[in-house]
N, C-alpha and C positions, 0 to 999 in steps of 0.2 A: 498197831500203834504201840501197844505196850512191850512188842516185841522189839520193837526199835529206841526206846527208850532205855530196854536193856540189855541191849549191846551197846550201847554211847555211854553210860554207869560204866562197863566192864572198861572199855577202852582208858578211860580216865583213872582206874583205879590202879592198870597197869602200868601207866606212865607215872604214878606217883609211887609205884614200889618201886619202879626200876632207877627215878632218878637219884639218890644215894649214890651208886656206884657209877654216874658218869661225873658226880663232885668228885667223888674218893681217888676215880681214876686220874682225874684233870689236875689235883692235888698233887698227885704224886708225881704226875709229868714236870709238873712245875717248877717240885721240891729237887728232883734231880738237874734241870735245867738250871737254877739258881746254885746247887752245889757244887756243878758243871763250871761255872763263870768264877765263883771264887776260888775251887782251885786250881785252875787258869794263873787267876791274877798273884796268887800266892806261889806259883812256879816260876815267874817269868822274871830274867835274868837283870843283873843289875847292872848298871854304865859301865864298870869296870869291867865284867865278863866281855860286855859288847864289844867296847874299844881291842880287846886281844884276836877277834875275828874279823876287826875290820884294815882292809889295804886300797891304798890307791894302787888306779891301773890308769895311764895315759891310754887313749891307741888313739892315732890319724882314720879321722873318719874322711872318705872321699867326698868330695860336694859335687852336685848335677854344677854342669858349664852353663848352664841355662842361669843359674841362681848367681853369677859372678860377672856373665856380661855387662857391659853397658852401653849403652847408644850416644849417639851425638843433642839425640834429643835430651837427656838427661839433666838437669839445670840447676840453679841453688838461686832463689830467690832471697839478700840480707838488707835489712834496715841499719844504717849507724846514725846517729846524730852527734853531729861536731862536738867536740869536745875544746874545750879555752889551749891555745898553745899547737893545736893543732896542725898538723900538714897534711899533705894532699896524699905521701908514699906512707903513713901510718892510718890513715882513712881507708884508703885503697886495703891496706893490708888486715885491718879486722873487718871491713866488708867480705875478704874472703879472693882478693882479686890476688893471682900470682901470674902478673902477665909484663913480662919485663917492654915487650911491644909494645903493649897495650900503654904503659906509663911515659914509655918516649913518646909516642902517640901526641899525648894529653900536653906534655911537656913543649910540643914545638909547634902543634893548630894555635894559630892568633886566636880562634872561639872557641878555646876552651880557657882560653887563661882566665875568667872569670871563677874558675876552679881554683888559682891560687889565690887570686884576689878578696876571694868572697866566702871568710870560712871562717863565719858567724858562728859562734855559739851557740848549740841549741839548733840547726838548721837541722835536717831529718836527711841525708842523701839515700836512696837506695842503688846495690847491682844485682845484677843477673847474673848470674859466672856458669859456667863447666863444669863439668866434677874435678875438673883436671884447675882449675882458678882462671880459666881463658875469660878474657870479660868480653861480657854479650851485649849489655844495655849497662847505662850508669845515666840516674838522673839526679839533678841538682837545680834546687830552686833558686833562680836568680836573685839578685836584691835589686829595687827597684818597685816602681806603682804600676808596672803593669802584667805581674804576676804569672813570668812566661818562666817554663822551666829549662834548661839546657838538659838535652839528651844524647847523648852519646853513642850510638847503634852499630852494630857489628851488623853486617849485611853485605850478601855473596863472598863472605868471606873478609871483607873491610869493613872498615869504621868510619863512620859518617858523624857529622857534628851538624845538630838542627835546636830550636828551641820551637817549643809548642807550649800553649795557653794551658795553666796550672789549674786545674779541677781541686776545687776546694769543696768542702761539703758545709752548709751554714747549720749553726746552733741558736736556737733563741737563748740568754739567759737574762735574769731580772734578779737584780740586786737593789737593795734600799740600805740608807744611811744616816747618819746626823754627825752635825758639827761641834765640835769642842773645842779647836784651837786652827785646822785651816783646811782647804776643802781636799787638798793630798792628803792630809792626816788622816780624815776621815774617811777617803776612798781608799788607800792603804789598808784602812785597818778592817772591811768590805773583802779584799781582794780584787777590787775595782781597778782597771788598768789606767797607766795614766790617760792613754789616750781617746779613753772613755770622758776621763775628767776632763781634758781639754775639748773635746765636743761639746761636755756638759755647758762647758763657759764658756763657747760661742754660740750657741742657743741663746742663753738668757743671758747673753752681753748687752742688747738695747735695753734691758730691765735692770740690771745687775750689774754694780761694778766691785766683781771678785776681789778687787786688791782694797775695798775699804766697807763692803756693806754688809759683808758675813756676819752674823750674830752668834754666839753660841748657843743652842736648841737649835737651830734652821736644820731643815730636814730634807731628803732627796730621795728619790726613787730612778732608777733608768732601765727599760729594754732595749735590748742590742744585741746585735750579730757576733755571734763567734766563728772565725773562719778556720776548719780543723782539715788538718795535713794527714793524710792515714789515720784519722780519729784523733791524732795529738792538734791542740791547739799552735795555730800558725801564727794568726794576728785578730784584732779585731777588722770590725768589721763597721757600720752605721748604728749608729743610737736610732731607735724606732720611735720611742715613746717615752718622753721624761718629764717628772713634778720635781719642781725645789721652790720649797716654804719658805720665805724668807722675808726675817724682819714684821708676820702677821700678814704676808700676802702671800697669797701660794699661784707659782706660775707651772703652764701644761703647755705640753709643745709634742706633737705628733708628726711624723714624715710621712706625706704624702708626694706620691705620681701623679702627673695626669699629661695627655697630650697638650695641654696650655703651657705645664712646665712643673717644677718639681720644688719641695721646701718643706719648711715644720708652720705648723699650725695650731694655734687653740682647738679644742673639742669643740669650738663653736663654731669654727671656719676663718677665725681669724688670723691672718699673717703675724706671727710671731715675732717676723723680722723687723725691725725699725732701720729709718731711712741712718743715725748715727751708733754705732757701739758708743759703749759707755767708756770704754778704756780701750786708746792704743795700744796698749800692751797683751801679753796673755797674761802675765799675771807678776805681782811686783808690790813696793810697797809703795805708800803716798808717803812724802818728804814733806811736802809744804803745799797746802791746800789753796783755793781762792781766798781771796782777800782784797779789801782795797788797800790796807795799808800794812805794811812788816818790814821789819829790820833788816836792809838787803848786806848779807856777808861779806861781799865785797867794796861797795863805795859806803859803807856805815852808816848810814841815814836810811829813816822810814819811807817807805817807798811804796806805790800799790804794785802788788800782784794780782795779775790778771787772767792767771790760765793756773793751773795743776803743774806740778813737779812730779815724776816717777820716778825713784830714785831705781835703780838698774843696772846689772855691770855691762863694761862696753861691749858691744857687736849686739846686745838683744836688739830682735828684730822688733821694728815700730811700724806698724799695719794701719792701712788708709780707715777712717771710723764711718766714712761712706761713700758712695759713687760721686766721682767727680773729675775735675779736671785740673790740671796742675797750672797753678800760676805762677808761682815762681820757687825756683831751684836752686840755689845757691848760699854765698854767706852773708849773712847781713849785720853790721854791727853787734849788738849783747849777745843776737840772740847765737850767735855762731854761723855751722850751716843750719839750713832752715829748708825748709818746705811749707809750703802754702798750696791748699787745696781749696777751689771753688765749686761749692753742692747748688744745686738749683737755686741758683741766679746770686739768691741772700744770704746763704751761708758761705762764712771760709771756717778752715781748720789750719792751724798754726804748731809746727811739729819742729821743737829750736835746740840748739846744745848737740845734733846729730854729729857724730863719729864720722859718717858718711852717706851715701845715697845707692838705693839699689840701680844696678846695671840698666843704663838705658835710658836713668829717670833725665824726663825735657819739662819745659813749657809747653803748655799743651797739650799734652799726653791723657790720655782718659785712663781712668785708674778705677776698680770695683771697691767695692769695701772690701775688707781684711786683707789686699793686697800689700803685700813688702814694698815701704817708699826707703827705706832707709833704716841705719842703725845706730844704738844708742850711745852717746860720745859726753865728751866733755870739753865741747869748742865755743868761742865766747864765753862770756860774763858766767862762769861755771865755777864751784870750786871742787868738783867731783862729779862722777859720772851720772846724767840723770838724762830725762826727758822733760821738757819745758812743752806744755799742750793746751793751746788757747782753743777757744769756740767764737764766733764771732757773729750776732745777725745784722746785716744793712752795716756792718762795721763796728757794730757795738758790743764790745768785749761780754761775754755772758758766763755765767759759773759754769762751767762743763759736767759736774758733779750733780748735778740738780736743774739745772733746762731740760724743758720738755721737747721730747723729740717724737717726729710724725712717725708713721708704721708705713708700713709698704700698701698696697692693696688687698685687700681680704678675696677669698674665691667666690667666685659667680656664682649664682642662684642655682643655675644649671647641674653645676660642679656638685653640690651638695649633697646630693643624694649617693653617687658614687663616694664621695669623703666619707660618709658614715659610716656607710659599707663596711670602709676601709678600717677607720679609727675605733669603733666603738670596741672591736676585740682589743684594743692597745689599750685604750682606756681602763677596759672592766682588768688588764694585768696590772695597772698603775695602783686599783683600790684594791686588789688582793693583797700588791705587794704590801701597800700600807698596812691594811689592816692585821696582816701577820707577823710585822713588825712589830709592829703598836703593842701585838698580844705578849710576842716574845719580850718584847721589855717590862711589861705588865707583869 
């Protein structure tokens, strides 16, 4: 025991004499090493030295033939979007197309002339081309509602002209707003397009008459489809889900499907839609309100007025304000041309001072709401271009501005439970958008 005690003493005392001279040595390695690098850096030559040893050399390096072919497969996929002033032989040419064939082609097919025709600003066309610029495919989106695109195809060697149904990709987006001076002011200054806005005011047309009941504070929200081209925004699309506060009453309207039929709706189920709009027009100013008695401009004595004035420049179109049946077409004494519409049984609508009447219009003819009866003039008893718009029940002249008007049907018991379904996600995005609005102006 004691014997091994001391040999592990011995071991120990020898590793503490000998370590000294593995620092001293390690030092000195180190010291040389670090002397080593500076004077290196203190040798080494400076720009000018350099620049007297340095020359260019060219040489032609060979390339493998593998690395320079190319195939027929080979292709160049280019995006352009029309530019303002545009032609069809400057489109062609920064998409990449050099195909003098290919452009006589375009130039003498009766289906492709759409291609001269139709070179909208902003439109997105793509081609396919060759390495060599031979065009393979060239597509262009048609104008028009039914969203078909003209394609152009190279195949067995020819070019074939066909049109195929445009694959758009949809975007939710939700915007909120308020009023200060008019409801495009306020959706302008949104980013809101206009033809969001004019959704917006046929929604709440049977509640809302846009051209005189705007308040400033009234407030709005809408979700809506963005319909996007290769990711670029093409057009809109439907309003899903919209609130507008107006005047202390706040209205909601939801777009629902169903195999019974399709429309907007309250969060409660109820039909949005009323059997009258509130305003023929889409949007415009009031001239001269109801009354029984005012100074008429032209025979100078007080006179009743019985219907709304719009005042409007000529050709705006003047839209049926409900389902009905035309009872007469033509001119009538003050009121000029005229149209008269009869709604279930006791209602007429009286639409006077019209420019003209849309194509087709008779007696008798069934008309939906918002359809084009005609447009806006200044014939008869006029002294400028307006719309003259009576309301009338059992024949007795009524304010158009303020009579109450019935709503369509609300949806069946049944229906309800799939409506929820449907609505309550549109809804809960209606009190987001608010309340984050609300925060941001806060």
């Amino acid at each position: 025991m004691n014997n091994g005690k001391t040999r592990i003493l011995a071991h120990l005392l020898a590793i503490r004499d000998n370590r000294p001279r593995h620092f001293t040595a390690g030092a000195l390695v180190a010291s040389a090493s670090l002397f080593g690098m500076v004077a290196a850096f203190g040798t080494a030559p400076d720009s000018a030295e350099i620049r007297e040893y340095q020359r260019v050399v060219v040489e032609q390096l060979p390339l493998a033939l593998g690395a320079i072919q190319t195939t027929e497969t080979n292709s160049f996929v280019r995006e352009e979007r029309i530019q303002r002033g545009d032609t069809v032989a400057a489109l062609l040419s920064r998409l990449g197309v050099q195909d003098e064939k290919a452009f006589g082609f375009l130039r003498q097919q009766p289906d492709t002339q759409p291609l001269f025709r139709q070179l909208r600003p902003g439109k997105i066309v793509t081609a396919h081309t060759s390495v060599t610029g031979e065009l393979l495919t060239l597509t262009f989106p048609l104008n028009g509602l039914k969203d078909n695109t003209l394609v152009v195809e190279r195949r067995d060697g020819r070019l074939q002209v066909g049109e195929q149904a445009h694959a758009f990709t949809t975007q939710v987006v939700m915007k909120a707003g308020e009023i200060h001076s008019s409801l495009f002011a306020a959706t302008d200054a949104i980013g809101l397009p206009d033809s969001i806005a004019t959704q917006m005011a046929d929604i709440f047309g049977g509640d809302i008459d846009f051209h005189r009941d705007l308040r400033r504070g009234d407030r709005f929200s809408v979700v809506y489809e963005l319909l996007l081209d290769h990711g670029q925004p093409a057009r809109t699309g439907r309003i899903l889900a919209t609130e507008f506060a107006n005047n202390g009453k706040t209205f909601r309207a939801v777009w629902f499907e169903s195999k019974e039929g399709q429309g907007y709706y309250t969060a409660e189920g109820k039909n949005i839609r009323k059997a009258f709009l509130r305003s023929p027009l889409e949007f415009s100013r009031v001239t001269s309100g109801f009354s029984y008695s005012r100074f008429h401009p032209i025979h100078q004595t007080w006179r009743a007025h019985k219907g709304v004035d719009y005042g409007a420049p000529i050709g705006t179109r003047v839209k049926a304000t409900g389902d009905g049946i035309v009872e007469f077409v033509g001119r009538q004494g003050g009121y000029g041309n005229l149209v008269v519409i009869r709604h279930q049984g006791r209602f007429t609508t009286h639409y006077g001072h019209l420019n003209g009447f849309s194509a087709g219009m008779r007696k008798g003819q069934r008309v939906s709401q918002s359809d084009i009866i005609g447009y806006v003039g200044k014939t008869g008893w006029a002294t400028g271009p307006h719309l003259h718009y009576e309301v009338r029940i059992n024949d007795v002249h009524q304010n158009p501005l303020a009579v109450a008007l019935p709503s369509a049907p609300p949806l069946a018991s049944q229906q309800m439970a799939e409506f929820k379904l449907h609505a309550d996600p549109l809804v809960y995005r209606l009190d987001r958008i608010r309340g984050m609005n609300l925060a941001l102006l806060d």
